[in-house]
Each structure stands twice: as structure tokens, then as C-alpha cells.
Residue, then its C-alpha position, 0 to 999 in steps of 0.5 A: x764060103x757064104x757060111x764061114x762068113x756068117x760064122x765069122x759075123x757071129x763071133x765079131x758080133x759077140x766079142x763086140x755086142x756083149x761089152x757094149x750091151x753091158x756098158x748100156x745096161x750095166x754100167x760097164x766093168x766095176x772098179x775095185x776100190x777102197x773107201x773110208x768114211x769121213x770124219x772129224x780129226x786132229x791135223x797137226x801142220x809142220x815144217x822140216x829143218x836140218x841143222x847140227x847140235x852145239x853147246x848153248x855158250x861156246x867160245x873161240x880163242x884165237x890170239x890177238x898177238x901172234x907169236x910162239x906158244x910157250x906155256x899152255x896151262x890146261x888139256x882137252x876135257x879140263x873144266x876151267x873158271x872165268x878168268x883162269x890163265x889158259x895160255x902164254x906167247x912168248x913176250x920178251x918183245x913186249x916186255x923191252x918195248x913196255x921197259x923203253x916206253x916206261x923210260x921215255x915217261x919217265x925222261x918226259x917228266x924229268x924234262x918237264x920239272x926241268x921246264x916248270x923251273x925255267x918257267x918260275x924263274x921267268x915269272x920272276x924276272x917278268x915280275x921285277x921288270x914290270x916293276x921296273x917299267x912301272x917307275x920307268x927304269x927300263x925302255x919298253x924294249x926290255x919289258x917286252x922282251x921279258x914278257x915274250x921270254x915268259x910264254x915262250x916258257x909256258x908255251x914248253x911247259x905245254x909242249x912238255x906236258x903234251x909229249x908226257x900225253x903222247x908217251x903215256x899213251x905208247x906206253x899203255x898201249x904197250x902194256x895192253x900188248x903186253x897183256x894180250x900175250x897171256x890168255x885167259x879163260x872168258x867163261x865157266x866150261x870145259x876145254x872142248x878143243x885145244x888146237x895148239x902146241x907149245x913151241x907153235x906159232x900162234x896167228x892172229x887171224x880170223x880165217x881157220x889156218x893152222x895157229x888162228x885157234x887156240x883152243x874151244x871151251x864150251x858149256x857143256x850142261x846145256x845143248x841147243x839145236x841150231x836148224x836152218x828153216x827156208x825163207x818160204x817157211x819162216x812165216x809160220x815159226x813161232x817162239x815157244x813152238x814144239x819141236x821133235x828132233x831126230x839126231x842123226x845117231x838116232x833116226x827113230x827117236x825124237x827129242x823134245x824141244x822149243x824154239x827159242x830164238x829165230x834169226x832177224x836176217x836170212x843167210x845163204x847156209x853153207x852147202x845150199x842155194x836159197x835163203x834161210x833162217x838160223x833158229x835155235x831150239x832148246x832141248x827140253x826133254x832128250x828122253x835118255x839119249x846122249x846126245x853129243x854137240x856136232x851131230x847132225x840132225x833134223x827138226x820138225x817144227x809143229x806150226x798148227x793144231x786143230x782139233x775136230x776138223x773135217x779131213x781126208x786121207x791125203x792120196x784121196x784127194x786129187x788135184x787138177x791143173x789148169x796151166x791156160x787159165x792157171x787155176x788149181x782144182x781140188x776133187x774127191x770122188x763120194x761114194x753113191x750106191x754102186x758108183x761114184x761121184x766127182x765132188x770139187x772140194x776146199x781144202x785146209x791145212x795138212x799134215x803127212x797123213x791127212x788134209x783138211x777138207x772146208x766145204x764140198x763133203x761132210x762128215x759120214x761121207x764115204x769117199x774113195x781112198x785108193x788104190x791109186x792106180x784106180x784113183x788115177x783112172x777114176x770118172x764121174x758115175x763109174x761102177x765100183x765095188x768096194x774091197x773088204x779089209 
């Protein structure tokens, strides 16, 4: 019994004593890991927006007097000069209201030549009774009655002249209707859409319900991109700032382009919750892609570059919160002979790959890159073993 004891003793202390003898003398278990020395780079910083292709100079039509579409003049893909006839809306309503207001203009005259006349003669009767009164022929009475006749004229012919005002103006009013009836093409395109039918009723609306639109015409020489960057990133958009666009067509396969205009106000973009800004991108170089007005896609708008800066790979450096004292610490480990070192570093800009380091490491520093799960289990004076590629 005393014997199967001490064999058991035995393997206890072997299973047990190896290991930890190893851990003093030896250092423990060496990690494998990858490294990579550091080195000067070029970090290119950007921001990601969404948006849509559309034409730089678009327009749509809708009508400011709704009635029935009696004449339409063009077709969907028709090329379209400013000032051209698009569209008529039956106007026989206006057409009587215009002859009505014109006849009213022309009674308002009649009447007033009617008024200027009474007028003359009353100048003329006041004329002789004031001669009369002056050799006193006449009682005052009748002088004043004279006098008061003659501006009860002028005050008609002014009333007359004020009624002509007033049907002058209905009547270009009416006209301005009536002209409203006929629509005419606002700039040089293309007829990108037509919405309407003749024989439908066109709706002056501004809301989209069946009849407020007309028809489109666009620009089609010239195509922008229109994004929508987050408030939190609109800090760093500047104009004239290169941009790659990726349509959604063509997920592999960058266009070139510039910012163009930023929007001076933030709006909340249709289908999101936060606050961004309208920025349009002018395309500068589509690289043979036939792009198309409405496509969706997606910008990366480049904010920095910085040549020969000292960086790291990015899975390299790791980040240590503090959430009682709410500080942020960023580390890296360094290669030492066979172990590594903690090394608390600054760091810089970034882009997808690499993160600028501004002090705790310097240049030819070895630093260790992964894998991850030994990254995450990595401590300070830990044996390692650097896997060969």
C-alpha cells in the first residue's frame, strides 16, 4: 500500500514539477508568432459615403394649371431645345375668361372717354361762371355749385381711370394663365421621362401623385455623383478632394472623381437616422464604365496623405480601456531576442491597412503582427518563436 503511494507521488510530482521547473528556468512555452519590422509609409485617411448617380442639370415639369393634356409634342429619349413647345392643357376656359376680361377693358375705356368729356364741359361751364361771378352776375351759390360739379368730374375720371387699373390687371392675369396652359422646355436635354398621356388630367402639385409630373428632361452629357457624408465626418470633406466611386453595377471598378459642391446644411437622408450632408462629386474619369443616372453606389472620399510616415499594421496595435478613469490606451508588443516587450505607443492617422505610429517605437523596430489569437493573449516578457513565411 506504501508503495502505490509513492508511485502515485511520483507521477504527481513530474506531471507537476516539469512545467513549472520549465517556467523558472525556461521561461515557459514559446508563442508562435508573426512579426514585421517597421518602417516609413504612406497612409492615405478616408471616409466612406453612399449615394446615387444623377444628371448635373435636371428638371421637373409639372404644371402650374391643372386640366386635361390635350397635345403632348415629344417622346421619351427626344433631344429638346430651350424654349421648345412640350406640352398643351386644354385652355377654352381661359381662352373666354381672357375674351371677358379684354371686353371689360375695353367697356373701362369707353367709360372713360364718356367721363373726360363730362369733365371738359364742366371746365367750361365753371370757366364762364366764374367770369360771371367776377362782375357779380351771379349769387355765390351758383358759383360753388359749379365748382363742387367740376371735381365731382374729376373725382369720376379718377375712379375711371383706377377701374381701367384693376381690369387691366385681371386681364394679365388671365393671360399669364392662359399661358401657363402651354409648356415649354426650360433648358437644352433630353426627355429622360414623360409621365403623362394626352387625354389625362394634369395636377398642379407639388407632392408625386398621378398628374403632378409631367415629364423630366435632364443633361445627359454630363453625370455627378450626389453622397451623403455623416455629420461626424463632414469636418474633413474639402473641395477639390479626390474621390473613387464604386457603382453598384461595378463593385470592382472605381471611377475617378472630385468634390465639387458640400451642402451648407445638414439634412436627415431618407431611410437613415442621423444627420448628413449632401456632397456632389464630379466625375472626372469613368475609365470606360457606362455609367447610368440612378445607380447606387458608394464614394471614398480621400481626406490626408502623408508620405514616410512611421506606421504599423493595423491588427498590431492594440487598445486598452479604462472605463473608471475613461482613458484609452494604445500598445504594441516589440520584439526583444526571444521575447517581447509591452511598448505603450501614440498613434496617428490610419487607413484600411496601416496606423501611424508618433512616438514609443522607431523605425527597424520588430513588432509582432499576429496571429490574433496569440495577440490577444500576448504579456509583457513572454517567450516567442517567430513563424517563417
Amino acid at each position: 500500500m506504501g508503495k502505490k503511494i509513492l508511485i502515485i507521488l511520483v507521477i504527481l510530482l513530474l506531471v507537476v514539477g516539469i512545467p513549472v521547473g520549465q517556467s523558472v528556468l525556461g521561461g515557459g512555452e514559446a508563442v508562435s508568432v508573426i512579426v514585421e519590422p517597421l518602417g516609413p509609409r504612406s497612409i492615405q485617411t478616408s471616409v466612406l459615403a453612399s449615394g446615387r448617380l444623377v444628371h448635373e442639370e435636371e428638371v421637373n415639369l409639372s404644371t402650374e394649371q391643372p386640366g386635361r393634356v390635350t397635345a403632348i409634342y415629344v417622346q421619351e429619349g427626344d433631344k429638346v431645345t430651350v424654349g421648345q413647345l412640350l406640352l398643351e392643357i386644354d385652355d377654352e376656359r381661359f381662352q373666354t375668361t381672357v375674351e371677358q376680361r379684354q371686353a371689360a377693358v375695353r367697356m373701362q375705356e369707353i367709360a372713360i372717354e364718356r367721363q373726360r368729356t363730362a369733365l371738359e364741359n364742366q371746365r367750361v361751364q365753371w370757366q364762364r361762371m366764374a367770369e360771371l361771378s367776377a362782375r357779380e352776375l351771379i349769387d355765390d351759390d351758383s358759383f360753388d355749385t359749379a365748382t363742387n360739379n367740376l371735381r365731382l368730374a374729376e373725382i369720376d375720371l379718377e375712379s375711371g381711370q383706377e377701374q381701367l387699373r384693376q381690369a387691366q390687371a385681371q386681364l394679365a392675369q388671365t393671360e399669364d394663365d392662359l399661358r401657363k396652359t402651354k409648356v415649354y422646355a426650360p433648358i437644352d436635354g433630353t426627355v429622360t421621362s414623360l409621365d403623362i398621356e394626352v387625354g389625362e388630367t394634369a395636377i398642379s402639385s407639388s407632392t408625386n401623385v398621378p398628374g403632378s409630373s409631367l415629364m423630366t428632361i435632364a443633361d445627359t452629357s454630363s453625370i455627378l455623383t450626389e453622397v451623403n457624408v455623416d455629420e461626424a465626418d463632414i469636418a474633413s470633406i474639402r473641395i477639390g478632394q479626390r474621390v473613387e466611386i464604386f457603382a453598384i453595377a461595378f463593385p470592382d471598378d472605381p471611377v475617378e472623381g472630385v468634390i465639387e459642391s458640400i451642402a451648407v446644411s445638414a439634412k436627415v437622408a431618407e431611410g437613415e437616422q442621423g444627420r448628413s450632408f449632401a456632397v456632389k462629386i464630379r466625375i472626372t474619369d469613368t475609365r470606360g464604365i457606362e455609367l447610368r443616372p440612378g445607380m447606387s453606389c458608394r464614394a471614398e472620399i480621400f481626406t490626408d496623405l502623408r508620405d514616410d510616415v512611421l506606421a504599423a499594421p493595423i491588427q498590431a496595435i492594440i487598445i486598452e480601456e479604462d472605463l473608471n478613469e475613461n482613458e484609452t490606451t494604445y500598445y504594441a508588443f516589440r520584439q526583444d531576442g526571444d521575447e517581447v516587450r509591452r511598448v505603450d505607443v501614440e498613434t496617428g492617422i490610419s487607413d484600411d491597412t496601416y496606423q501611424e505610429i508618433t512616438s514609443g517605437l522607431a523605425a527597424g523596430d520588430i513588432i509582432v503582427i499576429g496571429p490574433d489569437r496569440a495577440l490577444r493573449n500576448l504579456e509583457d516578457g513572454d517567450r516567442v518563436v517567430v513563424e517563417q513565411n
